[in-house]
NUTORKE-366902 format. One line per 8 residues: for each residue x, y, z of N, C-alpha, C, O. Coordinates in Angstrom, 2 decimals. Layout:
% NUTORKE-366902
X,Y,Z,X,Y,Z,X,Y,Z,X,Y,Z | ...
//
This chain:
% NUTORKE-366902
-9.14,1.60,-15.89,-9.78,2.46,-16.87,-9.70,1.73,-18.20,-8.59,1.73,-18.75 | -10.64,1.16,-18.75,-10.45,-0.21,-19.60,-11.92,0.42,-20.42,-12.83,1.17,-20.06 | -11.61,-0.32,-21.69,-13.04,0.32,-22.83,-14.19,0.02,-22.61,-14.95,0.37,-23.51 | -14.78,-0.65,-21.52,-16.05,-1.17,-20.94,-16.34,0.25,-19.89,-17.44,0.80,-19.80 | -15.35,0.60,-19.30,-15.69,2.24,-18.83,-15.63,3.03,-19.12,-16.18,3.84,-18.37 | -14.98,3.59,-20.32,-15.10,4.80,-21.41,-16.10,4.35,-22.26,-16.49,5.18,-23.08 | -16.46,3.59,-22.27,-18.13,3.59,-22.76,-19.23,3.51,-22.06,-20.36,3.39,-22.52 | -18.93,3.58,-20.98,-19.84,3.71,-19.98,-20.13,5.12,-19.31,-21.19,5.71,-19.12
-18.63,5.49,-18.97,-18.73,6.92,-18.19,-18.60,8.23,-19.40,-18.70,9.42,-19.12 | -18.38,7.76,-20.63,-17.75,8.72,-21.74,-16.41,8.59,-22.00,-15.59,7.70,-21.81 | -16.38,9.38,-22.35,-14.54,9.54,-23.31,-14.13,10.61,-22.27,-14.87,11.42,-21.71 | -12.54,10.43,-22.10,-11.75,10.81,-21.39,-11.23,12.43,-21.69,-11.26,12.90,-22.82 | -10.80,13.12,-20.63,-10.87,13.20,-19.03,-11.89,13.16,-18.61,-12.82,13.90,-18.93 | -11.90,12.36,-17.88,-13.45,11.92,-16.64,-13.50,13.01,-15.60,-12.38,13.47,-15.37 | -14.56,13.62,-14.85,-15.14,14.77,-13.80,-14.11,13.98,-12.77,-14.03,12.76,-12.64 | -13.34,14.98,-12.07,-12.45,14.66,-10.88,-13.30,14.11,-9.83,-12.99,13.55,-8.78
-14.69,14.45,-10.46,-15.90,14.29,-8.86,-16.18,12.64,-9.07,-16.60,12.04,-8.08 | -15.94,11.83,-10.40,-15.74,10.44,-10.34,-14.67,9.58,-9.68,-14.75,8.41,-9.30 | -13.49,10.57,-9.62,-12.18,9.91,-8.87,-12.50,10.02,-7.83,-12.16,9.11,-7.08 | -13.29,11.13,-7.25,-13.21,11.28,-5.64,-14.22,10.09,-4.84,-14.18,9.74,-3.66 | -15.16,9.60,-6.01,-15.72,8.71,-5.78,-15.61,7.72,-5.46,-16.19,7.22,-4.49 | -14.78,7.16,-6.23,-13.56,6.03,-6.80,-13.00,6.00,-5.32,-13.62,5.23,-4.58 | -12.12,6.57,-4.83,-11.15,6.88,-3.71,-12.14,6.71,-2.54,-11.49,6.41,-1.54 | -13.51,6.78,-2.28,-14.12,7.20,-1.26,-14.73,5.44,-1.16,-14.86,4.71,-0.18
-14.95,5.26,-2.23,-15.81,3.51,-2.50,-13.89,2.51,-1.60,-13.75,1.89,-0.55 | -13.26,2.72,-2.30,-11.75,2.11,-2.26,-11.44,2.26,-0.99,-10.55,1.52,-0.58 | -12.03,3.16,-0.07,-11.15,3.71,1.16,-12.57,2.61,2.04,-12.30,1.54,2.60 | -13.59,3.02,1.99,-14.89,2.41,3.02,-14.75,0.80,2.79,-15.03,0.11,3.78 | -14.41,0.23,1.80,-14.08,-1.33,1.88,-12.88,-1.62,2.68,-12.81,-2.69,3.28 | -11.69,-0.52,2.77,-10.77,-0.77,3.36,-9.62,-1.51,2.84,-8.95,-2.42,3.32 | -9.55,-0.68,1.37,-8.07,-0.59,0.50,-6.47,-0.16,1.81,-6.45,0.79,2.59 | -5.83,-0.76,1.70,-4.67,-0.53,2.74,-3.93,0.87,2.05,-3.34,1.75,2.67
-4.19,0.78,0.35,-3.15,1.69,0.26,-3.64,2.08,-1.59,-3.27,1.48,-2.61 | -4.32,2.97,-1.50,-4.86,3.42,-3.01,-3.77,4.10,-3.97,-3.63,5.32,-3.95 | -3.20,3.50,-4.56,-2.41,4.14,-5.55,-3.01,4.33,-6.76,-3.45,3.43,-7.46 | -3.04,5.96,-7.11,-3.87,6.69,-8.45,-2.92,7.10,-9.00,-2.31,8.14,-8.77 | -2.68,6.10,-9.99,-1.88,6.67,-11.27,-1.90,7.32,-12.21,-1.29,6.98,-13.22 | -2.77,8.69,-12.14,-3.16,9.41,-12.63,-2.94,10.99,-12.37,-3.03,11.49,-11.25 | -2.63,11.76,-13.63,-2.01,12.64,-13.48,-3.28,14.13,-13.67,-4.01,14.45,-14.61 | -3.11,14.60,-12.61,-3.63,15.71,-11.98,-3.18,17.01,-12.20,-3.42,17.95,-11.45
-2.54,17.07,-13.18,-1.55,18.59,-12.91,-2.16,19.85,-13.10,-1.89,20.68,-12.23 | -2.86,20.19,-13.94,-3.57,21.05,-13.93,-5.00,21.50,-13.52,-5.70,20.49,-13.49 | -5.68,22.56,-13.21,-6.74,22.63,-12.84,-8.03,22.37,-13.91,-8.12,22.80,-15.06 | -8.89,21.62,-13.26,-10.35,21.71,-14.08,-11.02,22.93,-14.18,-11.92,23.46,-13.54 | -10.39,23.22,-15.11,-11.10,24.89,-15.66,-12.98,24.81,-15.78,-13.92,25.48,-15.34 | -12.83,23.75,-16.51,-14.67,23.64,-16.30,-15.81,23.41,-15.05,-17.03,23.58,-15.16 | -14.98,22.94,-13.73,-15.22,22.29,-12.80,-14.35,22.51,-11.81,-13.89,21.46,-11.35 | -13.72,24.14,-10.99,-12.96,24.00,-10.57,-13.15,23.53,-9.20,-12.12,23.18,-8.63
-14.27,23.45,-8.52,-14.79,22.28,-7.44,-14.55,21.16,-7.35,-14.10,20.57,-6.37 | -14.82,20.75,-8.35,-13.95,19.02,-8.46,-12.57,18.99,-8.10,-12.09,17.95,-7.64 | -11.94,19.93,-8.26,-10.18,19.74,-7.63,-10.52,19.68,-6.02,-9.90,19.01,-5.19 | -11.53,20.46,-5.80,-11.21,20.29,-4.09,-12.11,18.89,-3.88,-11.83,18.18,-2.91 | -12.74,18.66,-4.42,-13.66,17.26,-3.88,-12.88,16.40,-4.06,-13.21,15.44,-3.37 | -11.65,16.11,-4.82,-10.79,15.36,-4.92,-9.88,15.33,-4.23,-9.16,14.33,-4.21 | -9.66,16.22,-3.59,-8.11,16.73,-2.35,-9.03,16.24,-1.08,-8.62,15.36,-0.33 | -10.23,16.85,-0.91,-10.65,16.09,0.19,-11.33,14.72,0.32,-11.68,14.27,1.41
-11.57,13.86,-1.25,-11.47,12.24,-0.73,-9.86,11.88,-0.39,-9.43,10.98,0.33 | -9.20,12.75,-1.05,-7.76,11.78,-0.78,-7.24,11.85,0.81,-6.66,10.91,1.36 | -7.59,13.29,1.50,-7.54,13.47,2.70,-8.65,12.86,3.32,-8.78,13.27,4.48 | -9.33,12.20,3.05,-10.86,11.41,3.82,-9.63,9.90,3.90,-9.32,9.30,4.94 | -9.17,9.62,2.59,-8.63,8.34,3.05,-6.98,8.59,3.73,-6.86,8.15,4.87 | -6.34,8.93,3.41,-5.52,9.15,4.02,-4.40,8.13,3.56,-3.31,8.12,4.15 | -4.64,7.37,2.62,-3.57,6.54,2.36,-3.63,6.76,0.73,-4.21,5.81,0.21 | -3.30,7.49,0.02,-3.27,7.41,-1.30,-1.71,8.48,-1.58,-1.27,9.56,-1.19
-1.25,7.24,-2.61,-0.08,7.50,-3.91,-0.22,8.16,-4.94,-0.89,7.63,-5.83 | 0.31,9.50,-5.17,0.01,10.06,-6.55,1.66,9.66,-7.33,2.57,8.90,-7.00 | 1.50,10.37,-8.18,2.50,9.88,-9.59,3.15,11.06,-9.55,2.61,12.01,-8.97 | 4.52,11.21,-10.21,5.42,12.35,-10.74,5.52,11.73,-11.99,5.51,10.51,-12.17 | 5.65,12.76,-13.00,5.79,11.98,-14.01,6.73,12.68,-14.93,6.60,13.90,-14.97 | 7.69,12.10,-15.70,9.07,12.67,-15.92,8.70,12.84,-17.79,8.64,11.90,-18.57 | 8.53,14.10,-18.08,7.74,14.27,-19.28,9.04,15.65,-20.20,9.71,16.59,-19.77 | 8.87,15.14,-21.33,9.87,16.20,-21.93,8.45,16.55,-23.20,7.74,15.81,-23.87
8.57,18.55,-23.01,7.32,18.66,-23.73,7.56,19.05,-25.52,6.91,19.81,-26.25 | 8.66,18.25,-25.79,8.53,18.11,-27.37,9.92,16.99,-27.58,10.52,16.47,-26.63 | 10.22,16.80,-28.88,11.13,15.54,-28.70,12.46,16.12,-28.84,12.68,17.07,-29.60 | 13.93,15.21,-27.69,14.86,16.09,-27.30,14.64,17.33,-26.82,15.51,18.14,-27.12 | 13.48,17.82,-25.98,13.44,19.09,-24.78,13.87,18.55,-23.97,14.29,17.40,-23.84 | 13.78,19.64,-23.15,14.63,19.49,-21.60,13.10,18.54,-20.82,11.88,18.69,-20.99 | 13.91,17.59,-19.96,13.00,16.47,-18.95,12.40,17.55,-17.86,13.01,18.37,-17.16 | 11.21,17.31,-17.93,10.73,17.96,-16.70,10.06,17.18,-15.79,9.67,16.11,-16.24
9.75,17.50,-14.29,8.71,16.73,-13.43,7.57,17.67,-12.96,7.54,18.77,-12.40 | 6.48,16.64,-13.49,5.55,17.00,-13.69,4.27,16.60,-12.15,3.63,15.55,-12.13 | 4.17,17.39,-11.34,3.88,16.97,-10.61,2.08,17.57,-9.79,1.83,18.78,-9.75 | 1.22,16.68,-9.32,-0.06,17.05,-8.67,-0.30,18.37,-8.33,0.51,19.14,-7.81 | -1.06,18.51,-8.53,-2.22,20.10,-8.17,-1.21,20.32,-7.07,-0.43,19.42,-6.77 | -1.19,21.61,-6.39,-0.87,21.77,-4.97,-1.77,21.37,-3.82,-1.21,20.95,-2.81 | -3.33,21.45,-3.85,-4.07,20.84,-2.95,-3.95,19.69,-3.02,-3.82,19.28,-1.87 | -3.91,18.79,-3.79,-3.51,16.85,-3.93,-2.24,17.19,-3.32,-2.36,16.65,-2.22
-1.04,17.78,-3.34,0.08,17.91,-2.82,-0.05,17.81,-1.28,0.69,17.14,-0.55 | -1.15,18.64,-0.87,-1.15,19.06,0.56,-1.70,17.56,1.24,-1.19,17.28,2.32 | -2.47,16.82,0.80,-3.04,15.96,0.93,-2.43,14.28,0.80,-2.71,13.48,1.69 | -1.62,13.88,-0.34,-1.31,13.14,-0.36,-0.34,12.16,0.98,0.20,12.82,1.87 | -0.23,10.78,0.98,0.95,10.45,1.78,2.24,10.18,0.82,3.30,10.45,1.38 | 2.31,9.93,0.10,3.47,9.74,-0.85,3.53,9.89,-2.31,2.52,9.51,-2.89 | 4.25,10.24,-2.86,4.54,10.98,-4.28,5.60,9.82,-4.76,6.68,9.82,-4.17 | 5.37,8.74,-5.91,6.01,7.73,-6.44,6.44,8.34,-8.34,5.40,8.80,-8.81
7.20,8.40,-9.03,7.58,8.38,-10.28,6.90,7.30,-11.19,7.16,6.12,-10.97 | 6.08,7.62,-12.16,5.74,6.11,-12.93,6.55,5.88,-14.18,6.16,5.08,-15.03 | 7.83,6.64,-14.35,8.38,6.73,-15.37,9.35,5.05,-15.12,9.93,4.50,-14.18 | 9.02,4.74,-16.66,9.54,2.88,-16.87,9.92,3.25,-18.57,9.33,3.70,-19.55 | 11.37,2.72,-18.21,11.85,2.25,-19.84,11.84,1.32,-20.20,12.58,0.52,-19.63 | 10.97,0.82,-21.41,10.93,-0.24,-22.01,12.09,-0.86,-22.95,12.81,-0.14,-23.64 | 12.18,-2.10,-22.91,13.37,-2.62,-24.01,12.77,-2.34,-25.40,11.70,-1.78,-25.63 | 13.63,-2.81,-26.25,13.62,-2.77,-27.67,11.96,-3.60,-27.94,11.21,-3.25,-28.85
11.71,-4.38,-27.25,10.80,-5.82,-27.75,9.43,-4.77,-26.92,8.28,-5.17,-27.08 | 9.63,-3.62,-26.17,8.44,-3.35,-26.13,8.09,-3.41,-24.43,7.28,-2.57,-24.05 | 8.76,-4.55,-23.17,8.69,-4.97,-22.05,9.82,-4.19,-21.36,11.02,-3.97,-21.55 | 8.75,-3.84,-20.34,9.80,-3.54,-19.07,10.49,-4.58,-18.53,9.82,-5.61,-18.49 | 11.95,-4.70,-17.98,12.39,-5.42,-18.13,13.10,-5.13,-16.06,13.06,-6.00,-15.19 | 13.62,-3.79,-15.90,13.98,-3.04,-14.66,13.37,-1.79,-14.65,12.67,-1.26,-15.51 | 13.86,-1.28,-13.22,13.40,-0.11,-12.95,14.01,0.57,-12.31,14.12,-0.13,-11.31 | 14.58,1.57,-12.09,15.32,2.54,-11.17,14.94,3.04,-10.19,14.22,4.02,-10.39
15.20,2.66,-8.71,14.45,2.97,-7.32,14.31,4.12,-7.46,13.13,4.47,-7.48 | 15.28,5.17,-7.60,15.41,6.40,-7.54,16.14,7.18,-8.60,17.28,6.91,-8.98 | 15.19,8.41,-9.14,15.67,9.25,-10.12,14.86,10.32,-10.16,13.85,10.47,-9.47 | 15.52,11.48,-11.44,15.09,12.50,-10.95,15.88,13.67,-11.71,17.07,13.50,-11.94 | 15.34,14.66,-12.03,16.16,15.60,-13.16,17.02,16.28,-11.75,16.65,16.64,-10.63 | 18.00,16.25,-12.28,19.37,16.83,-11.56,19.50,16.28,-10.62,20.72,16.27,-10.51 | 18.96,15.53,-9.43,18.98,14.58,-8.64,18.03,13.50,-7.88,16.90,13.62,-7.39 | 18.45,12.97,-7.92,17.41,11.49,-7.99,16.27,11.39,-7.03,16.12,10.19,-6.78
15.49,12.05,-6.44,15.03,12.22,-5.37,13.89,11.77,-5.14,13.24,11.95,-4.12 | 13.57,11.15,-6.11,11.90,10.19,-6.28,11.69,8.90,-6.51,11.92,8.41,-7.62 | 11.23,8.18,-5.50,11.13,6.86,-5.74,9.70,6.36,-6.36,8.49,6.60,-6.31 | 10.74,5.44,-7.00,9.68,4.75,-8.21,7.79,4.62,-7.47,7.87,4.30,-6.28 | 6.69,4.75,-7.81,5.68,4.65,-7.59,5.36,3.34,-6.71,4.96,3.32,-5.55 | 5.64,2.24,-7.55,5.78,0.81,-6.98,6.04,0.55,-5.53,5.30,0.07,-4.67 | 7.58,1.13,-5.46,8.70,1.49,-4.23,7.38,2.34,-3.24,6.87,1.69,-2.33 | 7.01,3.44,-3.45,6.08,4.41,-2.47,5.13,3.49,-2.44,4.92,3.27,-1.24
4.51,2.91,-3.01,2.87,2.11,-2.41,3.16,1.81,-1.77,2.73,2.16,-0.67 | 4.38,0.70,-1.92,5.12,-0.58,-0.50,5.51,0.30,0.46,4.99,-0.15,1.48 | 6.03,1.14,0.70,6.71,2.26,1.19,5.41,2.52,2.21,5.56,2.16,3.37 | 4.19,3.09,1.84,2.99,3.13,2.30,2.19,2.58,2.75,1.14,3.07,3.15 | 2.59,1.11,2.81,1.78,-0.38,3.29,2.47,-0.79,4.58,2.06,-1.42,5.55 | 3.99,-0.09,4.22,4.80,-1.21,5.41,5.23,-2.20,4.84,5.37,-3.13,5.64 | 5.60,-2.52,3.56,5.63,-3.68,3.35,7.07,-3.25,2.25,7.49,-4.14,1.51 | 7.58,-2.21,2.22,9.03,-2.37,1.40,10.31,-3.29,2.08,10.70,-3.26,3.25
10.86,-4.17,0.86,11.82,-4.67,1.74,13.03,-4.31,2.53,13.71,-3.38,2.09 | 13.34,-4.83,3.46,14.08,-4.00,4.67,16.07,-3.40,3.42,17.04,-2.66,3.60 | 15.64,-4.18,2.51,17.30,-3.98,1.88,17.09,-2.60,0.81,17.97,-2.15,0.08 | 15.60,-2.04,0.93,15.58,-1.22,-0.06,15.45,0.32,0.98,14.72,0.41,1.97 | 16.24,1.29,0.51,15.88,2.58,1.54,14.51,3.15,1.31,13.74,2.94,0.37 | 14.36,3.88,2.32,13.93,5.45,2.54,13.92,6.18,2.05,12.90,6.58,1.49 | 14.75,6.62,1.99,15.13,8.09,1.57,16.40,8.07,-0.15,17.29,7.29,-0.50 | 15.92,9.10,-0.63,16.96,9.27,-1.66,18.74,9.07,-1.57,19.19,9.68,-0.60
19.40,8.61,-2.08,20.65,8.68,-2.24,21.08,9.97,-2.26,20.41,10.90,-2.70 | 22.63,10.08,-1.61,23.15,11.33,-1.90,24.05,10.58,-3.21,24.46,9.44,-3.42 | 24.11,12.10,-4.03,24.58,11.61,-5.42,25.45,12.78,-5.73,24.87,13.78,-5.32 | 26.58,13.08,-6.27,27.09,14.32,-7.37,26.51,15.14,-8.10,26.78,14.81,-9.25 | 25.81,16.08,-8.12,25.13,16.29,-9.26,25.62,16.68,-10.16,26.29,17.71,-10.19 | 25.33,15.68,-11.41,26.25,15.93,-12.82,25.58,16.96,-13.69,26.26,17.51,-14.56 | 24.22,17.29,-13.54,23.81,18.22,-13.94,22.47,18.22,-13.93,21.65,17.30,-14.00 | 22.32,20.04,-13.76,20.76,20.44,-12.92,19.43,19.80,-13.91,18.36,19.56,-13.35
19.61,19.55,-15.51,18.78,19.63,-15.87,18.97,17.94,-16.80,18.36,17.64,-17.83 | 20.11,16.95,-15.97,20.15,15.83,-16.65,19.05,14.86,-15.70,18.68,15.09,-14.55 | 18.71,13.79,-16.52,18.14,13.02,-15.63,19.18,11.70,-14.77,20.00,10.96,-15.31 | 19.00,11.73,-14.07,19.51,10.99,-12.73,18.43,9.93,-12.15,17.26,9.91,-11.76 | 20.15,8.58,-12.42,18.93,7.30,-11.69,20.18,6.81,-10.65,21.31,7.23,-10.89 | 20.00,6.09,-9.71,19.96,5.16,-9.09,19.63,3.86,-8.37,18.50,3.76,-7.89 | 20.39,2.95,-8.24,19.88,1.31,-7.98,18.98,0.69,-8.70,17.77,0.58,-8.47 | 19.70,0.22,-9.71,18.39,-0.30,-10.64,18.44,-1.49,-10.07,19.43,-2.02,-9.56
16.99,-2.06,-10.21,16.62,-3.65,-9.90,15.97,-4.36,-11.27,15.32,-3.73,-12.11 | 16.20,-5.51,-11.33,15.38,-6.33,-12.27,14.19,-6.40,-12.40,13.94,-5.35,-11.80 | 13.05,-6.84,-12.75,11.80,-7.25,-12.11,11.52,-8.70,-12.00,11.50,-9.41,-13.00 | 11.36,-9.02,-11.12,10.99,-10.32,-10.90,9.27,-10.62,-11.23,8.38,-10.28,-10.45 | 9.01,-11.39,-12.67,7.06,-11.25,-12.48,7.14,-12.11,-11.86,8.04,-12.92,-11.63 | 5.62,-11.90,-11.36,5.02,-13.09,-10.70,4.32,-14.44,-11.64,4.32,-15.67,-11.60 | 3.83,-13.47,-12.38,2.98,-14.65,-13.61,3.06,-13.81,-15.00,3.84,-12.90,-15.29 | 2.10,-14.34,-15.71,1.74,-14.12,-17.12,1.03,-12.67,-17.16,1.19,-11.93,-16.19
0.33,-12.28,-18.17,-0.21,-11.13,-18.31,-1.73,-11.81,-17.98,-2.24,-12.81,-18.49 | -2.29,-10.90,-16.92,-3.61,-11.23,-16.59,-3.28,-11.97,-15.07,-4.23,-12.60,-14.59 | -1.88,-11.93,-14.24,-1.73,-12.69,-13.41,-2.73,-12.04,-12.46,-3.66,-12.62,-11.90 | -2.35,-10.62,-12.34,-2.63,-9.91,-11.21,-4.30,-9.64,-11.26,-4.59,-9.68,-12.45 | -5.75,-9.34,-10.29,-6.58,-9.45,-10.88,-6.81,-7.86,-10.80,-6.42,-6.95,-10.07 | -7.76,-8.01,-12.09,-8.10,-6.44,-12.36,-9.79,-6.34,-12.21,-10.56,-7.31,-12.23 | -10.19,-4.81,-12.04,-11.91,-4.96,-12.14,-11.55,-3.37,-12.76,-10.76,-2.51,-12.39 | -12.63,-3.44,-13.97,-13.22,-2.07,-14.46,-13.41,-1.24,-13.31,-14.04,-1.55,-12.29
-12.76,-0.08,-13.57,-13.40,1.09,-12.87,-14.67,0.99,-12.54,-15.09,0.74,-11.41 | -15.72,1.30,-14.15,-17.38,1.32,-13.42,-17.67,0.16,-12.62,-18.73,0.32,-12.01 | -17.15,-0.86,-12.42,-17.51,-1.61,-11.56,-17.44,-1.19,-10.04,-18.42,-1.13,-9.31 | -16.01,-0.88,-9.62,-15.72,-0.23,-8.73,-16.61,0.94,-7.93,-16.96,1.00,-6.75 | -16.87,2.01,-9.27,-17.57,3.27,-9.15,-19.12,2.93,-8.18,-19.68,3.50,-7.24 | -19.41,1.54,-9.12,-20.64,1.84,-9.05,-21.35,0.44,-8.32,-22.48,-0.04,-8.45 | -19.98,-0.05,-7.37,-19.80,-1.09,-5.92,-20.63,-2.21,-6.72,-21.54,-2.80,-6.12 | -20.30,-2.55,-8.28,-20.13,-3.96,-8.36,-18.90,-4.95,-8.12,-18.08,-5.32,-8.96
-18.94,-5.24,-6.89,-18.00,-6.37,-6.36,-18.03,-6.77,-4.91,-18.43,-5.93,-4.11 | -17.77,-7.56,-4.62,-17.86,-8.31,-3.09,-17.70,-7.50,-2.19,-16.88,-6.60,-2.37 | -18.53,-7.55,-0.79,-18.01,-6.40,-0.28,-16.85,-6.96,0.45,-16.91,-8.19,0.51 | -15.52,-6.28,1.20,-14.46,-6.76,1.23,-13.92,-7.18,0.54,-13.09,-8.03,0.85 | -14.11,-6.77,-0.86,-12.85,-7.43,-1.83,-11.47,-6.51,-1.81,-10.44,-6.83,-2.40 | -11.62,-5.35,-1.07,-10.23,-4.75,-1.24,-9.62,-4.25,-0.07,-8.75,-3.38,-0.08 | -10.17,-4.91,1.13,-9.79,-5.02,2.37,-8.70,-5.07,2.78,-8.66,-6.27,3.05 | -7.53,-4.59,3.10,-6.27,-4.90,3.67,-5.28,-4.88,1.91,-4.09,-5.04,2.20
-5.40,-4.79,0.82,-5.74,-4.44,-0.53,-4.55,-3.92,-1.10,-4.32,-3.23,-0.11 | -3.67,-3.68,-1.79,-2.72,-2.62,-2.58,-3.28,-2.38,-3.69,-2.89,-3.12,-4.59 | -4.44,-1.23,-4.12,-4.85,-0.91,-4.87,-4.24,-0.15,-6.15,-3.82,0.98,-5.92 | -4.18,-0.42,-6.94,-3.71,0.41,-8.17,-4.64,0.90,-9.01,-4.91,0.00,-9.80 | -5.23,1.83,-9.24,-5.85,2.04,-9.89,-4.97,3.73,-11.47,-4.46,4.84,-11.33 | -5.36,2.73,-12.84,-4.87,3.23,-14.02,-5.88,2.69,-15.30,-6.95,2.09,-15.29 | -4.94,3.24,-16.49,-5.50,2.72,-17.45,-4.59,1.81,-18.16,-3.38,1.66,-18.28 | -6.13,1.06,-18.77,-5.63,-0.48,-19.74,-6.09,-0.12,-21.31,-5.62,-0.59,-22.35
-6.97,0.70,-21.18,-7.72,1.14,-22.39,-6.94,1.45,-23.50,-6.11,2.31,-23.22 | -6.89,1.01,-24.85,-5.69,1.27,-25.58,-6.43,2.78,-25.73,-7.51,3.37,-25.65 | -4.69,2.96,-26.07,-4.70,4.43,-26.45,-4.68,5.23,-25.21,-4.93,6.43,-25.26 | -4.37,4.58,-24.01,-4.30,5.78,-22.87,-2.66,5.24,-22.15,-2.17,5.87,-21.21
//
């Protein structure tokens, strides 16, 4: 979601009936594993059809990652998780956290497999794609840690890892959404695929 497609499709929030699109183009090339990092939580009051056209591309593909997202709704409130419609709920294969603390300089630096207000019970987004491919490594779990709970409404992490990049910024390759939307690109370019699809667009 990059400024070549908010000038293309309009200014943001985009019709859910474009994501379902998105998801339906991503799934027929034969994406292994669509991760939408995008947060769904409430209903499209203007369009409440589009929530279901969207629950049923994600159930058409059958392999898509939604986000939890660990949001406090003023500064020093209590952390909450913030999580997909209930029909995306019914639908999804895995539910990943996109919550990342940055260092002082601005860069993520690690990430916490698992966390979670009062107990850690959500693995990082990253962790669920791989998780969803088959492809997590055999030293990383499954399932949540059992933990103490120090308290119902603290946030809770476990196993942090480093990140290892692969390259520079720009390593990984990216394509505009409207490109995507609107099947400018090879066919089989996302064949067997770990799709991510988010925004780059400043200001989002």
């Amino acid at each position: 979601i990059d400024e070549n497609s908010l000038s293309k499709l309009g200014r943001w929030p985009w019709s859910r009936r474009l994501h379902a699109a998105l998801v339906d183009r991503l799934k027929a090339d034969g994406a292994r594993v669509i991760g939408l990092d995008l947060v769904f939580a409430e209903p499209d009051t203007a369009d409440q059809p589009a929530d279901a056209e969207l629950a049923a591309a994600v159930q058409r593909a059958g392999n898509v990652v939604l986000p939890v997202l660990l949001e406090s709704s003023r500064v020093n409130g209590q952390l909450l998780e913030t999580l997909p419609l209930p029909q995306l709920l019914e639908q999804e294969v895995a539910l990943g956290r996109v919550h990342v603390e940055l260092d002082q300089d601005g860069i993520a630096r690690s990430i916490f497999l698992w966390e979670g207000v009062g107990t850690p019970v959500w693995p990082h987004f990253a962790q669920a794609v791989l998780a969803t491919a088959g492809q997590l490594p055999a030293s990383f779990s499954q399932t949540p840690p059992v933990t103490v709970e120090a308290s119902p409404f603290a946030l809770v992490r476990n196993a942090q890892r480093r990140i290892s990049y692969l390259g520079p910024p720009g390593h990984m390759q990216t394509l505009s959404y409207v490109q995507v939307l609107t099947g400018e690109f090879p066919a089989g370019m996302f064949r067997d695929k770990l799709v991510l699809v988010g925004a780059t667009a400043a200001g989002m």
